[in-house]
C-alpha positions as CSV (number, residue, x, y, z in Angstrom):
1,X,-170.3,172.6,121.4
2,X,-169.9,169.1,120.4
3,X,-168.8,167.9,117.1
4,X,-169.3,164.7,115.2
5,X,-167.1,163.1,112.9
6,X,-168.9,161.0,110.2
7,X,-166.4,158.0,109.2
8,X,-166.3,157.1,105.5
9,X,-164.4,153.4,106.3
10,X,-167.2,152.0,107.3
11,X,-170.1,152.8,104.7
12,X,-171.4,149.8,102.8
13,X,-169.2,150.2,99.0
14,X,-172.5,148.9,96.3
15,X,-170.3,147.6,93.5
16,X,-172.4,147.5,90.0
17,X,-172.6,143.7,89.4
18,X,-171.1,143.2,86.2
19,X,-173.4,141.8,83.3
20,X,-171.9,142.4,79.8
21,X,-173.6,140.5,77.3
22,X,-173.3,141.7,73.8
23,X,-176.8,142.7,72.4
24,X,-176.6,140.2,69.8
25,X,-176.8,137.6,71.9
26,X,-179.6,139.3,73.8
27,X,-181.8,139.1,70.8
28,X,-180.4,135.5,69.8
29,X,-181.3,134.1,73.1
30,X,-184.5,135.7,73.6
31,X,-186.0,134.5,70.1
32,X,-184.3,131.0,70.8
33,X,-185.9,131.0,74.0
34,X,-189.2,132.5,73.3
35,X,-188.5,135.1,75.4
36,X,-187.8,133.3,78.7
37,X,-184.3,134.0,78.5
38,X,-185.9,138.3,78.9
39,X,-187.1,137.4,82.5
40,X,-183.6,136.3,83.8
41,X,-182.3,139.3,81.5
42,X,-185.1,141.5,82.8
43,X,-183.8,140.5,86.7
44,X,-179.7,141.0,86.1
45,X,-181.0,144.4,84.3
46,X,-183.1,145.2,87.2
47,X,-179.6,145.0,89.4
48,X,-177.3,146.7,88.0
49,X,-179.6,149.9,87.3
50,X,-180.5,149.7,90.4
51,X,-176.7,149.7,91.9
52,X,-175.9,152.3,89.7
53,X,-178.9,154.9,90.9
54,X,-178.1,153.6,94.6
55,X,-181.6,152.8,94.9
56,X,-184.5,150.8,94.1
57,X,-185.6,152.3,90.4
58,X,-186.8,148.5,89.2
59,X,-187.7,146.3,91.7
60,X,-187.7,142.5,91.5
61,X,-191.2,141.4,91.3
62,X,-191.7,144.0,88.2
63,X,-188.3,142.7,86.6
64,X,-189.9,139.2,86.6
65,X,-193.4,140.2,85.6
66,X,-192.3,142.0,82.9
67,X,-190.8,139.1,81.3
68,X,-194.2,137.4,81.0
69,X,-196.2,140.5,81.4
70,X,-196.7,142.7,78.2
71,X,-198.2,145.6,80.0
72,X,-195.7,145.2,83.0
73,X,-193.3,144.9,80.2
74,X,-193.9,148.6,79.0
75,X,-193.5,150.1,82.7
76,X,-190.3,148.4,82.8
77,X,-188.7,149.8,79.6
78,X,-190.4,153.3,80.6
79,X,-188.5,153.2,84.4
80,X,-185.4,152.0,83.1
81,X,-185.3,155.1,80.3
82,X,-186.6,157.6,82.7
83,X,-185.0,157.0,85.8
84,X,-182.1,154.3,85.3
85,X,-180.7,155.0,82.3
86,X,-179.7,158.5,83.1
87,X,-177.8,157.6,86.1
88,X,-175.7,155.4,83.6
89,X,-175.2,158.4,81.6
90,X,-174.1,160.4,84.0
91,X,-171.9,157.3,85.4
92,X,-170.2,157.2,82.6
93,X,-170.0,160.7,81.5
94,X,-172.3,160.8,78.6
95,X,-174.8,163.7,78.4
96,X,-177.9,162.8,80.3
97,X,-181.3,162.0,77.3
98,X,-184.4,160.7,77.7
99,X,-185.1,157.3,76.0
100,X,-188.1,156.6,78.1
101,X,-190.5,157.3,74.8
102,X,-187.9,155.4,72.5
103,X,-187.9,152.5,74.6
104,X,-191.6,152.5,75.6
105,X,-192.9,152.3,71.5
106,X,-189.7,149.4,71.0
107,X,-190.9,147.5,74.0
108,X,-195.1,147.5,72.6
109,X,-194.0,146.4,69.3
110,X,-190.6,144.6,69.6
111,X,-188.9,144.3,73.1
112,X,-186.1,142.5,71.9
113,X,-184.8,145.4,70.2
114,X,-185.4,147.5,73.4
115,X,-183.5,145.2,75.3
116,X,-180.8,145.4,73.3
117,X,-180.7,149.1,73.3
118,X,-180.8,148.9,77.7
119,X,-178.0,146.2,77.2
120,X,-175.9,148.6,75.3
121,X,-175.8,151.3,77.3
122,X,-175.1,149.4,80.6
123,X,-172.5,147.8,78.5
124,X,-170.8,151.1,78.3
125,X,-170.4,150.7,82.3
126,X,-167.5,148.3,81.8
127,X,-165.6,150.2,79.0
């Protein structure tokens, strides 16, 4: 019989790239902007929810179609509060919720505000 030892020195570490922006600002650049500044937030989002699940939940061609995109816009907002967000919950200790239905009627009417929501909570990552 023939055992294996699996080493742990080795494995690839995935540290969550840090982007802390206070969600002020998120909502001051994006109107300043006319909401360009949402695709490069959209992509920065798009990488740290994905390090924190440790897989692809956003992936990069629907972070930067959903800054231009309206519809592509909702399925963002709906995978970051369904599958994304409650990693960073968990991550940070916070009792896992749902704000994919929050964040889906915030991003039809006003996706600033839904941003800044997103931005908050990934905020809490590097408290």
């Amino acid at each position: 019989m023939e055992t294996t030892i699996t080493e742990h020195w080795n494995k690839p570490n995935n540290p969550i790239p840090v982007f802390k922006v206070d969600p002020i600002l998120v909502l001051i650049f994006g109107f300043i902007t006319c909401g360009l500044y949402l695709i490069y937030w959209n992509i920065k989002v798009a990488e740290v929810l994905n390090a924190v699940a440790e897989r692809e939940v956003i992936s990069q061609p629907i972070a930067i179609f959903a800054g231009c995109c309206f519809p592509i816009n909702i399925y963002f907002f709906y995978l970051a509060g369904k599958d994304a967000l409650p990693q960073v919950y968990k991550r940070i200790g916070y009792p896992q919720k749902d704000d994919s239905t929050l964040l889906i009627v915030l991003g039809f009417f006003f996706p600033m505000a839904a941003a800044m929501i997103v931005q908050n909570d990934i905020n809490k990552l590097y408290n």
